[in-house]
C-alpha positions as CSV (number, residue, x, y, z in Angstrom):
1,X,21.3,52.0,-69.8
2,X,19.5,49.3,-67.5
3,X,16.1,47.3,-69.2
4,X,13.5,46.9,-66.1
5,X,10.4,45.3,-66.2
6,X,11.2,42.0,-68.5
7,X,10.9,38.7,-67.5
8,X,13.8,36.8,-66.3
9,X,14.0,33.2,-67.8
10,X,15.5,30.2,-65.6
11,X,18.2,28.4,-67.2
12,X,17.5,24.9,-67.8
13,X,19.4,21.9,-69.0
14,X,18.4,18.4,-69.8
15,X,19.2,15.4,-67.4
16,X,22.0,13.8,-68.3
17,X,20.2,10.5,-67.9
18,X,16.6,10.8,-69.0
19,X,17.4,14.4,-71.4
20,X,13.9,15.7,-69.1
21,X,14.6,19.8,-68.6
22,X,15.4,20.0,-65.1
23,X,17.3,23.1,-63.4
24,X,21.0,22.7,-63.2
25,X,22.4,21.0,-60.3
26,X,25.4,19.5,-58.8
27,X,24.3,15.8,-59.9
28,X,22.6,17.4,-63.3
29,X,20.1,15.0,-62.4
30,X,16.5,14.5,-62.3
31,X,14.3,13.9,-59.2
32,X,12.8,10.1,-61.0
33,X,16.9,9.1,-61.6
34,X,18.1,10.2,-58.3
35,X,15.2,8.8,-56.7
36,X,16.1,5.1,-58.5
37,X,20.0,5.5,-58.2
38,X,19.6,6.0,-53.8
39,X,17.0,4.0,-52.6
40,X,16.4,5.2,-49.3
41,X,14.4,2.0,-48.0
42,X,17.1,-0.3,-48.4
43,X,19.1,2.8,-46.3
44,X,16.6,2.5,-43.7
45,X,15.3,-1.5,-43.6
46,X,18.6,-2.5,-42.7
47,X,19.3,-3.6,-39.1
48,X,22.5,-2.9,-36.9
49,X,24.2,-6.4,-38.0
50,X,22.4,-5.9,-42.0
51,X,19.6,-8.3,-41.2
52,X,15.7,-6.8,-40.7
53,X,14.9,-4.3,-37.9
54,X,14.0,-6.2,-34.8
55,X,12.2,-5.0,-31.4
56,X,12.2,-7.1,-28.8
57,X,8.8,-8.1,-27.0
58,X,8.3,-10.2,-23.3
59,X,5.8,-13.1,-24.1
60,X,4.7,-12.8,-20.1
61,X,4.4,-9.4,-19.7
62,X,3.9,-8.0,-23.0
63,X,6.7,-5.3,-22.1
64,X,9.3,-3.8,-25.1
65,X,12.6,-3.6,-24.6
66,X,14.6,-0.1,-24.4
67,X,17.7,-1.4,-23.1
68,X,19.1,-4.7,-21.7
69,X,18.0,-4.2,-18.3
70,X,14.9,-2.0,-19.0
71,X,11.3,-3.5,-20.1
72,X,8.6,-0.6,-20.7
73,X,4.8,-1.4,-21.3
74,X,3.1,0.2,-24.6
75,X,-0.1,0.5,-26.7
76,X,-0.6,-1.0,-30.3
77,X,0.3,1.8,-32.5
78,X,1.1,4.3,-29.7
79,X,3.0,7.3,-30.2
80,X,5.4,6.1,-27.2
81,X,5.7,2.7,-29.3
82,X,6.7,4.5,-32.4
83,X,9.5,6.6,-30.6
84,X,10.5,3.3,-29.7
85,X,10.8,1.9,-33.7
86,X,12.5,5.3,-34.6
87,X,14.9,5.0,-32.1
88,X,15.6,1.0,-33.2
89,X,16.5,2.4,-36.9
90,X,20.6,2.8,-37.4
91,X,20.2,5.0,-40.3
92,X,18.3,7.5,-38.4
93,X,21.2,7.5,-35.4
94,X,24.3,6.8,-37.1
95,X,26.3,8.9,-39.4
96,X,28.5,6.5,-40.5
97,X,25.7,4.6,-42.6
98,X,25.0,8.1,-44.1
99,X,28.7,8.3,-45.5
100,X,28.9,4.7,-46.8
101,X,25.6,5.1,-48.5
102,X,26.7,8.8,-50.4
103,X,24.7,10.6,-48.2
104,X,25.6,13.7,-46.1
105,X,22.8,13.8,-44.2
106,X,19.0,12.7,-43.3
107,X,16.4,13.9,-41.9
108,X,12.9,12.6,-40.6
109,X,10.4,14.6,-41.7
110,X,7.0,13.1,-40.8
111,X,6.2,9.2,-39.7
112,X,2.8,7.5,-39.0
113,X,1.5,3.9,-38.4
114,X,0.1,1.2,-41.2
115,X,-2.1,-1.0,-40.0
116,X,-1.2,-4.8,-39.7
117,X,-2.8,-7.8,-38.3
118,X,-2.1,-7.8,-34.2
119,X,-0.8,-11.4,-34.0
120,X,1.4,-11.3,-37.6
121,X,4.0,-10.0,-34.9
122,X,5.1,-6.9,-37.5
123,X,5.1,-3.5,-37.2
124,X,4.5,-1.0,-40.1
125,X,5.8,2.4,-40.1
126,X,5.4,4.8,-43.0
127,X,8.5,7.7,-43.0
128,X,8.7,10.7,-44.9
129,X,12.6,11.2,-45.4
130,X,14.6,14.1,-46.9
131,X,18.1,13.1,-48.0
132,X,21.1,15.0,-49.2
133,X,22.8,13.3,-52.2
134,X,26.6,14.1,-52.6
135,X,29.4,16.3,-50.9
136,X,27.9,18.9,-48.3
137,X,28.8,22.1,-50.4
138,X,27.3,20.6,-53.8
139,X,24.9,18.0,-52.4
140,X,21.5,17.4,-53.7
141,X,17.9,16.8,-51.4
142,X,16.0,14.2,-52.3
143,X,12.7,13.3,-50.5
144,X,10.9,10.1,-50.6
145,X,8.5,8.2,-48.8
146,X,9.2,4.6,-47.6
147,X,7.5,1.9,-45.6
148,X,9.3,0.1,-42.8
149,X,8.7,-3.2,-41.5
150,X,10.0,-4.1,-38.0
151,X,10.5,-7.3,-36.5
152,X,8.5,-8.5,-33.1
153,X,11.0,-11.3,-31.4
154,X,10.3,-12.7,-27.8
155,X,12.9,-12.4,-25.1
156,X,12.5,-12.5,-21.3
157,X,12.1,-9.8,-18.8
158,X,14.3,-9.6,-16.1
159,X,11.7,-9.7,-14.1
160,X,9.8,-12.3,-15.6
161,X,13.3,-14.8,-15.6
162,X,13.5,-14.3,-11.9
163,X,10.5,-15.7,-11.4
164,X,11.9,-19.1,-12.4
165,X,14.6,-19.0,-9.8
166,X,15.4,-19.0,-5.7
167,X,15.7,-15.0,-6.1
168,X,12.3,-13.7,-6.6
169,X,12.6,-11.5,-3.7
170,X,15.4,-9.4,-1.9
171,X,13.6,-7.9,0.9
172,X,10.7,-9.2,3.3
173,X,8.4,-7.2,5.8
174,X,7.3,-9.3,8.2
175,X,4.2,-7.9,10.6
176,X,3.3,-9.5,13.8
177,X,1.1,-8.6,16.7
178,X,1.3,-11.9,19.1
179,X,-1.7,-11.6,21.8
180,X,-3.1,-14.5,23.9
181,X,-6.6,-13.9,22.4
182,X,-5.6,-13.8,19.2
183,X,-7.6,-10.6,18.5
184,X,-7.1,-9.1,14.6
185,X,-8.4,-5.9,14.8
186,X,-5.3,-4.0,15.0
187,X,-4.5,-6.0,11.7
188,X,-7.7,-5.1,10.4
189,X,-6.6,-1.7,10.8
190,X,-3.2,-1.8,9.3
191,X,-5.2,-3.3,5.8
192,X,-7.7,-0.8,5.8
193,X,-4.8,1.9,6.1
194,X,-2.8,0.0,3.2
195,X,-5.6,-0.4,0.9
196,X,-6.7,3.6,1.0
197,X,-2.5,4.4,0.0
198,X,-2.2,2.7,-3.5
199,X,1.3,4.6,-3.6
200,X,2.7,2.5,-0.5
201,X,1.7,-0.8,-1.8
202,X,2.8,-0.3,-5.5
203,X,6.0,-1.9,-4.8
204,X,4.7,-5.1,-2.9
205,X,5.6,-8.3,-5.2
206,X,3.7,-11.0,-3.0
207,X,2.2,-11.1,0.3
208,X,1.3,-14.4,2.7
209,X,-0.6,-14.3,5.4
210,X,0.8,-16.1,8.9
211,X,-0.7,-17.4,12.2
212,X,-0.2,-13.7,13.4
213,X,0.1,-10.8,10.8
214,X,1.4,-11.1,7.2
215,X,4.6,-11.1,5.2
216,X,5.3,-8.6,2.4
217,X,7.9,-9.2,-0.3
218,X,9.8,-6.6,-2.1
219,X,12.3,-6.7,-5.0
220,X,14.4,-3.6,-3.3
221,X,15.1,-3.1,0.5
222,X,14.7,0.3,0.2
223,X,11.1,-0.4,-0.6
224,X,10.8,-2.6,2.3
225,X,12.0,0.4,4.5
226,X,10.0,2.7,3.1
227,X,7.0,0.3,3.6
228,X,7.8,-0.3,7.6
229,X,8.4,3.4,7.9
230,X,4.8,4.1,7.3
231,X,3.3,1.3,8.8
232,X,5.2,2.5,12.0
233,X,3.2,5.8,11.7
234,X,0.0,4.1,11.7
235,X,0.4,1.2,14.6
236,X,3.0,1.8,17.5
237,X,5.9,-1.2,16.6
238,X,9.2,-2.3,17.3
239,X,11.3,-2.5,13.6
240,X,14.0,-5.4,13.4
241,X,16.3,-5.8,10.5
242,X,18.3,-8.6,9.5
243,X,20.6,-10.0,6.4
244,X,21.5,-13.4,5.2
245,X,24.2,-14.1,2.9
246,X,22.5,-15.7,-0.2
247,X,25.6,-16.2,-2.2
248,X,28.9,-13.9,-3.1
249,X,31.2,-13.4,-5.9
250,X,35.1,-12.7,-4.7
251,X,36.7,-12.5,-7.8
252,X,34.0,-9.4,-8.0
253,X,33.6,-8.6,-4.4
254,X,29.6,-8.9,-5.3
255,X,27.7,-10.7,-2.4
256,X,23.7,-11.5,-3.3
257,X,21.6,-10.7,0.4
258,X,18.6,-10.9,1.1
259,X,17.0,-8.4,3.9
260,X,14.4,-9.3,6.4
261,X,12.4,-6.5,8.6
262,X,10.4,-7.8,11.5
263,X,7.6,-5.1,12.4
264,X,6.4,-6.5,15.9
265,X,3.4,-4.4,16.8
266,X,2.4,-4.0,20.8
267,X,-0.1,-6.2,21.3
268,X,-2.5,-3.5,23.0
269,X,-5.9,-2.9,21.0
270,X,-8.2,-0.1,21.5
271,X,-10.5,0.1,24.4
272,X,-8.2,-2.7,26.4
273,X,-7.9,-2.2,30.3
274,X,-4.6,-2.4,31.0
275,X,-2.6,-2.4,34.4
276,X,0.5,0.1,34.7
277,X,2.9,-1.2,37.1
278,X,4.0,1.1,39.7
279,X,7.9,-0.4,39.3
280,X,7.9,0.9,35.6
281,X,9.1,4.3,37.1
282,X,12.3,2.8,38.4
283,X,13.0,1.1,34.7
284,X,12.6,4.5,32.9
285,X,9.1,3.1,31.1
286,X,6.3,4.9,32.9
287,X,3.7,6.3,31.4
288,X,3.6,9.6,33.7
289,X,1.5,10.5,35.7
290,X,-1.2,7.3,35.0
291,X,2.2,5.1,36.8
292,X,0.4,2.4,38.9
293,X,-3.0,2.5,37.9
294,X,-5.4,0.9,35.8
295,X,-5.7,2.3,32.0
296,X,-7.6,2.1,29.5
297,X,-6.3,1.9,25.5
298,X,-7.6,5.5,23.9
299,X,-6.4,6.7,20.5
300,X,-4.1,4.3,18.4
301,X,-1.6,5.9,16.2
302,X,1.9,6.0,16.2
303,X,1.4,6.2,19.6
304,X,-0.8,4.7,22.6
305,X,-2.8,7.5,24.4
306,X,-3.7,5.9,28.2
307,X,-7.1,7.1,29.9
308,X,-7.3,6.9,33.8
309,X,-10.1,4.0,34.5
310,X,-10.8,5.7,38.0
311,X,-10.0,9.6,37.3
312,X,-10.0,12.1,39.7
313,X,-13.1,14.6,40.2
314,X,-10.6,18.2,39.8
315,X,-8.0,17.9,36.3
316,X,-9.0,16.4,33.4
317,X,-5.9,16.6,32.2
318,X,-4.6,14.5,34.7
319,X,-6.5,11.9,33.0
320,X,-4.4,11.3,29.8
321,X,-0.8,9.8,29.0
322,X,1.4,8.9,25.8
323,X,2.9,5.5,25.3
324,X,5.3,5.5,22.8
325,X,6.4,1.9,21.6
326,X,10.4,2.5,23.1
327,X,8.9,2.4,26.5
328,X,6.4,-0.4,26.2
329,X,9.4,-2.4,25.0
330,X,11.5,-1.2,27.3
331,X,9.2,-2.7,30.0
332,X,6.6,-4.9,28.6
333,X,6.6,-6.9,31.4
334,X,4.9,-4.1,33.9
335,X,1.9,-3.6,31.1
336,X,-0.8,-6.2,31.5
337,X,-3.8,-6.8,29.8
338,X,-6.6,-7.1,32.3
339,X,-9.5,-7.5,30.0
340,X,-9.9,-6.6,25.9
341,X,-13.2,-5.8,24.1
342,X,-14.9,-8.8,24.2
343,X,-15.4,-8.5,28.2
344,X,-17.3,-5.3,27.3
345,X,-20.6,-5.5,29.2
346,X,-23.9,-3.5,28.4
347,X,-24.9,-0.7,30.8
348,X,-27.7,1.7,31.1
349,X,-26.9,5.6,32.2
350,X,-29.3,6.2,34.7
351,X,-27.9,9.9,35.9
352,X,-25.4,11.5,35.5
353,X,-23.7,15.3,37.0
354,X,-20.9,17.1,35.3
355,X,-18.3,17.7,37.8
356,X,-17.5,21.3,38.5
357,X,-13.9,22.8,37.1
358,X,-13.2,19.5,35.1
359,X,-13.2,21.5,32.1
360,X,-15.2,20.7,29.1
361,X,-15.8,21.5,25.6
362,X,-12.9,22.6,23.2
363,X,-10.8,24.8,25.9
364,X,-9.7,22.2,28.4
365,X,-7.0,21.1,26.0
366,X,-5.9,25.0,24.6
367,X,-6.1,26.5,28.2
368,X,-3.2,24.7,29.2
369,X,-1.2,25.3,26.1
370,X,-0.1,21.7,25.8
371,X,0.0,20.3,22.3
372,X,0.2,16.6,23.5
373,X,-3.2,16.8,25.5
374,X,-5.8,14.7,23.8
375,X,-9.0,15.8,26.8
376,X,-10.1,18.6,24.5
377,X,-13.7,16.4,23.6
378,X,-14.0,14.9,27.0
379,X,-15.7,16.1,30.1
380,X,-15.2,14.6,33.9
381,X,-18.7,13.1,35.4
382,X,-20.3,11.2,38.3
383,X,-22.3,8.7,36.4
384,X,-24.8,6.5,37.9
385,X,-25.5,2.9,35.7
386,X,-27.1,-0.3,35.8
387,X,-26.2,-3.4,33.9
388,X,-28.8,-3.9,31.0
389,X,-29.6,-7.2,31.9
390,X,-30.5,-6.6,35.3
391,X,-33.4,-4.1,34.5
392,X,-36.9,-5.4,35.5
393,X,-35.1,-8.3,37.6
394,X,-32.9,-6.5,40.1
395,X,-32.4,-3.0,41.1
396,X,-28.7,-3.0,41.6
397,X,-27.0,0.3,40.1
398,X,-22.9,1.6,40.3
399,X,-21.4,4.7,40.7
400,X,-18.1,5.4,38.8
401,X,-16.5,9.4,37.7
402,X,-15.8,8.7,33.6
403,X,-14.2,10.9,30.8
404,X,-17.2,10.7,28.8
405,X,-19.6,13.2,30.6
406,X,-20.1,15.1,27.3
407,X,-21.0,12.4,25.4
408,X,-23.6,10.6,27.8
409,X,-27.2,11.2,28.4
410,X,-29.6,9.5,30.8
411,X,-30.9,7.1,29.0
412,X,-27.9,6.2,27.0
413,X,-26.5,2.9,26.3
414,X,-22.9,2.7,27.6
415,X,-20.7,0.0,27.0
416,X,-17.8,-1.0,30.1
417,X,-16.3,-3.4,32.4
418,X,-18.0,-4.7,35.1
419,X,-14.8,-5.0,38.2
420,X,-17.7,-6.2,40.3
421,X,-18.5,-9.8,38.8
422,X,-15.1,-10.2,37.2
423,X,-12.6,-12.3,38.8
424,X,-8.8,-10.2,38.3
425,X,-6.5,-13.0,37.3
426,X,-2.9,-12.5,38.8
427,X,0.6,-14.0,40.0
428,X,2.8,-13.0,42.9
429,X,4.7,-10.2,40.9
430,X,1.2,-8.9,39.4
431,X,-1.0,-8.9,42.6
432,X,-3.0,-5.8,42.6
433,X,-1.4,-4.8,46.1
434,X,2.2,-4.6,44.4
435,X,1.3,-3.0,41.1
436,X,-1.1,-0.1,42.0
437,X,-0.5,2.8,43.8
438,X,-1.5,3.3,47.8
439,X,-3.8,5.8,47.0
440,X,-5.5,4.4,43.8
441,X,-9.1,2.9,44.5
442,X,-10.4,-0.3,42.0
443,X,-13.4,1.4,40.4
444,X,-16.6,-0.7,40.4
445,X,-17.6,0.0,36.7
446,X,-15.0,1.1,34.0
447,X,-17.0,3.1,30.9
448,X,-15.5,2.4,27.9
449,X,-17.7,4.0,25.0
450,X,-21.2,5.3,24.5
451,X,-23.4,3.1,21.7
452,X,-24.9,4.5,18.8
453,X,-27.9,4.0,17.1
454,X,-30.2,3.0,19.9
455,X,-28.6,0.0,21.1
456,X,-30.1,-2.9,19.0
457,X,-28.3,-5.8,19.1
458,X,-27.5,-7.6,15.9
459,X,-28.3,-10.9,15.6
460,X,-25.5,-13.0,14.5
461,X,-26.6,-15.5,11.5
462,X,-26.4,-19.2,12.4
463,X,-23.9,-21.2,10.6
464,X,-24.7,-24.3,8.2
465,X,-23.1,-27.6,9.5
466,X,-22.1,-29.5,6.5
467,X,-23.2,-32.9,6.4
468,X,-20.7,-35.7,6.3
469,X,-21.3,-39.5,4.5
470,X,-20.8,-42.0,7.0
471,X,-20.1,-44.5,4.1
472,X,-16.8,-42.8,3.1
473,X,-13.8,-44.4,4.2
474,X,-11.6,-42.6,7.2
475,X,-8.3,-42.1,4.2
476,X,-10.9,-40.5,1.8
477,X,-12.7,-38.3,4.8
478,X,-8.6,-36.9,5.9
479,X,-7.7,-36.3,2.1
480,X,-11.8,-34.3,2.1
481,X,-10.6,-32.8,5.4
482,X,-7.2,-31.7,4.4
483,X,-9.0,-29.8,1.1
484,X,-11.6,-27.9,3.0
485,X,-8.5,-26.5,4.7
486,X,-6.8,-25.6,2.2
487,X,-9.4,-24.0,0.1
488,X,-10.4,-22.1,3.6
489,X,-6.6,-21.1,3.9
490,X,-6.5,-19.9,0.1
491,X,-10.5,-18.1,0.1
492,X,-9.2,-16.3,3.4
493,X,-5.7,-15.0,2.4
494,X,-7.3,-14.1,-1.8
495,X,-10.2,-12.1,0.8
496,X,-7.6,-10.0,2.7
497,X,-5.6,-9.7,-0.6
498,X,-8.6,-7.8,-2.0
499,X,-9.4,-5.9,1.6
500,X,-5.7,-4.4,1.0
501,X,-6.5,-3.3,-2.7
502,X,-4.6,-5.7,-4.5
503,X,-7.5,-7.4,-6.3
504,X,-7.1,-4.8,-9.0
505,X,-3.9,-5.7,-9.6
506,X,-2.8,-2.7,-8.6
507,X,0.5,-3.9,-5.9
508,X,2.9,-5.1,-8.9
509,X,3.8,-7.2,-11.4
510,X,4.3,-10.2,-9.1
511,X,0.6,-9.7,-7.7
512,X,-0.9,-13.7,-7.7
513,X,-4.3,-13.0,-6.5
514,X,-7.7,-12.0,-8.3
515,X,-11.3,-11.8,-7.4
516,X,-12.4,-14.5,-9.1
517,X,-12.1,-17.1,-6.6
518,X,-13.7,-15.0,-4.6
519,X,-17.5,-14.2,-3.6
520,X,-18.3,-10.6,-3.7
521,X,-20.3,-10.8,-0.5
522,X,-17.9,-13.4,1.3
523,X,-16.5,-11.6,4.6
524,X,-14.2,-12.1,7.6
525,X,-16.4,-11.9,10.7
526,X,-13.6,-10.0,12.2
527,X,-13.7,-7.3,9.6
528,X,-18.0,-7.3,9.7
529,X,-17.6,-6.2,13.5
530,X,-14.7,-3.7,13.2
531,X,-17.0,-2.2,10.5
532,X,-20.0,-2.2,12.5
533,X,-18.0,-0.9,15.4
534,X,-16.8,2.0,13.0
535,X,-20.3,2.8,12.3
536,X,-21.9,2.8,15.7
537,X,-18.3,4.9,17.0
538,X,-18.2,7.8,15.7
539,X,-15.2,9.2,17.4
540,X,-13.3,6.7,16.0
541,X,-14.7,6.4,13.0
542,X,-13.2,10.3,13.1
543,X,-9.7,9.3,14.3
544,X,-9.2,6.8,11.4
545,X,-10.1,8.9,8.8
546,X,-7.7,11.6,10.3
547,X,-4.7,9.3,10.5
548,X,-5.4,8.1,7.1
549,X,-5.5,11.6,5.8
550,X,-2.6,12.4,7.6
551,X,-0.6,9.6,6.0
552,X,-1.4,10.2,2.6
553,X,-0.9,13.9,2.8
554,X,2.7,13.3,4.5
555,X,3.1,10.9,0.6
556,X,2.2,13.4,-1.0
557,X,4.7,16.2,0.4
């Protein structure tokens, strides 16, 4: 007969150490005795070689060490930074140190921070650990909960160590654009473009500026590549790459190079009238159907879009070429600058009549189905103009067919070359008769871009002359001399440091330059007038931002 409904009563037998009632187990132990017999902390403070628990800290950086080639940055008492202790603990990884110890296994249960001073260079972790005492089939779990002290030691980057030697760098970019007037504004260009992509420049260890463009260190060539690749779709260029043997092992068949990319731009700017030699057909370089006539410098991107100084009255399309940078190498010689932008002369529209099927508006370019036509905002007229200067003292106007019919208005203040007053420079082999074409005509007036905002002039702020001690000797007044020049040299290249974004510090580790040696308001004049001339232009104002776009949307893909 079976008895329900009484109480069952747990066995219970005294510890065989401390004779506290306790229920039976393998060890017929208590908690308090095991607890005293395995100390887990001992277990767990020991280091791989039996000394303290060590991490390893960069005194330049401040980076932690994961492995011996890898550095990694963290926050005081960060959760990434206690992965990191937890992962430097041998009795948490190994299960050897568990059988030597009597223990067959143990298990993290909860860890958290305790606060220490941030210059004792310790770090305090308190770990909740649950242990198995004894053989796996008659093992008993303990659970206690220790504190941890680790060890902060200094040791050297990798990266911080090659700054001490000959091989802080591995790969170069260097960017040229060589032009007899010295004009920047193609390079101001490039540094606006590299400033708005902080993904391109991420990589860039140092840069110096030269007589003619810049120079870009890298730690990787890859980088480097990567870098010249999308300068190339910003600025037509010619990309160069060469390798010098720094120093080899042949016992290990290991050679240390170093890679050097020359990016050599083609020293034609925006708005510059340009002569097309008629012989560039023969050499495979033309630029179609604008061969031996006078251009003028359109749209800058990877490629160089040509406009027709002297356009026909019928096609607009007629009017527009490409110029890819292969055939302006090819045959630099038949492309010559006639006059840049600072020949530009003031004009006044006077009238102007839209010539009839030039096509204007949106459908010229999408009625012909051609993707590479750019005349979809331009418009063929006769326009009738008088130089600014001349009004109320002579009445002497011009006649010339433009692109810009669309965007004029009587009234209007256009700016353009005057062919009229200028004297065309030119050799044997560059004589007008030889490069143009029989049936091209010299245009009187070449109209360039319309002005915004009225047309007020800017007047341009007078510069200090510093005054000089005549009672200084002529050693002391070099050694003054030779300063200013260097801390001119240094303000200038820290200024386009900070143009190209890295004055936050944002281009790398190796990044040497900072704001504070620099004004806030302190600008190139160069960059002042390419930024006026972005806000008075509003086309291309337009086409910067859309190449920019363009760029970092092709990053992101």
């Amino acid at each position: 007969m079976e008895i329900t409904g009484q109480p069952v009563t747990t066995i219970q037998i005294p510890c065989c150490l401390c004779g506290t009632l306790i229920t039976p187990n393998p060890a017929n132990q208590c908690t308090t005795c095991l607890a005293q017999q395995f100390d887990l902390k001992n277990i767990l403070q020991r280091g791989p070689s039996g000394g303290d628990l060590t991490i390893y800290q960069c005194r330049q950086c401040r980076r932690y060490q994961h492995t011996d080639s890898y550095f990694c940055h963290h926050d005081p008492e960060s959760p990434s930074l206690l992965a990191l202790c937890l992962k430097n603990i041998p009795a948490l990884t190994s299960n050897h140190v568990h059988r030597t110890h009597g223990l067959s296994s143990l298990t993290l249960v909860d860890s958290m921070w305790i606060w220490t001073e941030p210059h004792s260079m310790r770090l305090k972790v308190r770990l909740t650990v649950r242990a198995d005492v004894g053989e796996s089939n008659r093992s008993v779990t303990v659970q206690q909960r220790v504190p941890i002290e680790f060890h902060v030691q200094w040791k050297q980057c990798l990266d911080c160590n090659r700054e001490f030697t000959n091989r802080t760098w591995h790969a170069v970019v260097q960017l040229r654009q060589k032009r007899k007037d010295e004009s920047k504004k193609a390079l101001l260009l490039l540094e606006n473009a590299i400033a708005r992509n902080a993904e391109i420049r991420k990589h860039i260890l140092k840069a110096d500026t030269s007589r003619n463009g810049f120079d870009f260190y890298f730690m990787e060539s890859m980088h480097a590549q990567a870098f010249s690749s999308y300068l190339s779709s910003v600025y037509p260029m010619k990309i160069k790459t060469a390798q010098k043997l720094v120093s080899e092992d042949r016992r290990n068949n290991t050679a240390n190079m170093k890679m050097t990319t020359v990016c050599d731009m083609v020293p034609l700017n925006r708005h510059d009238l340009i002569v097309c030699d008629k012989r560039a057909a023969k050499d495979g370089c033309g630029p179609g159907r604008l061969n031996g006539k006078m251009c003028l410098v359109g749209k800058v991107s990877s490629t160089l879009q040509l406009v027709d100084a002297s356009p026909s009255r019928m096609n607009l399309e007629d009017c527009f070429a490409d110029l890819h940078a292969e055939k302006y190498w090819k045959g630099e010689k038949h492309f010559r600058i006639v006059f840049s932008e600072k020949r530009l002369v003031r004009f006044v529209v006077m009238d102007l009549e839209l010539c009839h099927g030039s096509g204007s508006g949106s459908g010229a370019g999408h009625d012909n189905g051609d993707d590479n036509f750019h005349g979809g905002n331009y418009a063929l007229a006769d326009v009738e103009v008088a130089r600014e200067s001349d009004l109320g003292v002579s009445e002497e106007t011009f006649h010339c067919t433009t692109h810009l019919g669309n965007l004029l208005d009587i009234g209007d203040i256009v700016l353009g070359y005057d062919l009229i007053s200028a004297v065309l420079a030119g050799g044997d082999e560059w004589s007008m008769k030889n490069a143009f074409n029989s049936n091209f005509n010299v245009p009187d007036v070449v109209l360039v871009k319309k002005v915004q905002g009225g047309g007020k002039r800017e007047a341009k702020g007078d510069r200090e002359m510093e005054k000089k001690d005549k009672s200084k000797s002529s050693s002391s007044k070099r050694r003054e001399k030779r300063k200013q020049k260097q801390e001119k040299k240094m303000k200038e290249l820290a200024d386009t440091m900070e143009r190209m974004g890295f004055g936050d510090g944002s281009a790398g580790g190796g990044n040497e330059y900072s704001d504070e040696s620099v004004e806030d308001d302190y600008r190139n004049s160069e960059e002042k007038a390419y930024d006026e001339e972005l806000e008075k232009d509003i086309e291309l104002a337009s086409e910067y931002g859309a190449i920019v776009e363009g760029n970092l949307d092709d990053n992101d893909e």
